[in-house]
C-alpha positions in Angstrom: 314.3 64.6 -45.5 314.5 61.2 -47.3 311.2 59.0 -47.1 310.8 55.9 -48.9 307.5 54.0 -49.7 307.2 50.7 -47.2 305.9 47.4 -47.8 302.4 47.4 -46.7 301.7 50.8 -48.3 302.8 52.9 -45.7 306.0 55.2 -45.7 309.5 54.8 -44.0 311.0 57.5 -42.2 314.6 57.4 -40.6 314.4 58.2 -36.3 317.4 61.0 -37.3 315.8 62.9 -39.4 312.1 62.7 -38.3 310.1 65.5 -38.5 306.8 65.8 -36.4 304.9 67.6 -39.5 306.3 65.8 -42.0 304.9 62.1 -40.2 301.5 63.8 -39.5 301.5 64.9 -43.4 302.6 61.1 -44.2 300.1 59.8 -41.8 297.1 61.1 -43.8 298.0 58.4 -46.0 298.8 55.2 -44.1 301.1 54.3 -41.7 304.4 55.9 -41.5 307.0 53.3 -39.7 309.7 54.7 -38.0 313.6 53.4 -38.8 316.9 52.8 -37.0 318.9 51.8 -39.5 316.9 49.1 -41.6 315.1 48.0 -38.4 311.3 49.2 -37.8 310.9 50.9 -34.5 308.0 52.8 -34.4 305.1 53.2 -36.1 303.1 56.6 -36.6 299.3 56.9 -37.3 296.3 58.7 -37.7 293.9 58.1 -34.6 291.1 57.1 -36.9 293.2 54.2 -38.2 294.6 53.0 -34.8 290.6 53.3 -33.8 290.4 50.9 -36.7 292.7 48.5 -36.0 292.4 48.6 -31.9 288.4 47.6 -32.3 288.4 50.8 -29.8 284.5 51.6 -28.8 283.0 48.0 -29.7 282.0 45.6 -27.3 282.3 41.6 -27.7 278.6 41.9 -29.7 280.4 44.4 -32.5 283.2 41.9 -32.9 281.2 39.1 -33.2 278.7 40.6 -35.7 278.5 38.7 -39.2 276.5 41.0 -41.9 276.4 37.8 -43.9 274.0 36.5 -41.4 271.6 39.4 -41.0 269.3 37.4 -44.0 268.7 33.8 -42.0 265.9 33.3 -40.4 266.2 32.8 -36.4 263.9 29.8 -36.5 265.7 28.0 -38.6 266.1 24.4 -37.1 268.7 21.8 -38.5 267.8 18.3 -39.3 268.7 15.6 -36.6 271.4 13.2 -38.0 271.9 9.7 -36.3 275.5 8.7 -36.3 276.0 5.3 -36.4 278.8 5.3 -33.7 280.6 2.0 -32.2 283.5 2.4 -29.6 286.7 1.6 -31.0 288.2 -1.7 -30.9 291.6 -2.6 -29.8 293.7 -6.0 -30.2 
């Protein structure tokens, strides 16, 4: 079986001469995408990485978490600025 190494490390594998084993043995290593002619059709993974990718098992409170933020303190309170605003003027 012919496989060649795709863009976006993962490996191409021709529709007529896919082999179940073969993708599940390519899996292990990234994405294997699935051809018709030079066309991708398919695209094979690992469950861990589609669980990866799909966010599967967080909720809105996972997705929204920052680690970056863990260290500021949650009474911080920001300075009041005054804007100097006028409404526009049209001639």
């Amino acid at each position: 079986m012919a496989t060649t190494q795709a863009p976006l490390a993962g490996t191409k594998l021709s529709e007529a001469e896919f082999d179940l084993e073969q993708a599940k043995k390519c899996a292990q290593n990234g994405p294997v995408f699935l051809t018709a002619g030079e066309r991708k059709t398919h695209v094979f993974l690992e469950i861990e990485a589609y669980k990866k990718i799909s966010h599967e098992g967080l909720n809105i409170l996972d997705l929204l978490y920052d680690p970056r933020m863990a260290d500021i303190d949650p009474d911080f309170e920001f300075e009041k600025i005054d804007f100097d605003l006028k409404p526009a003027e049209f001639d």
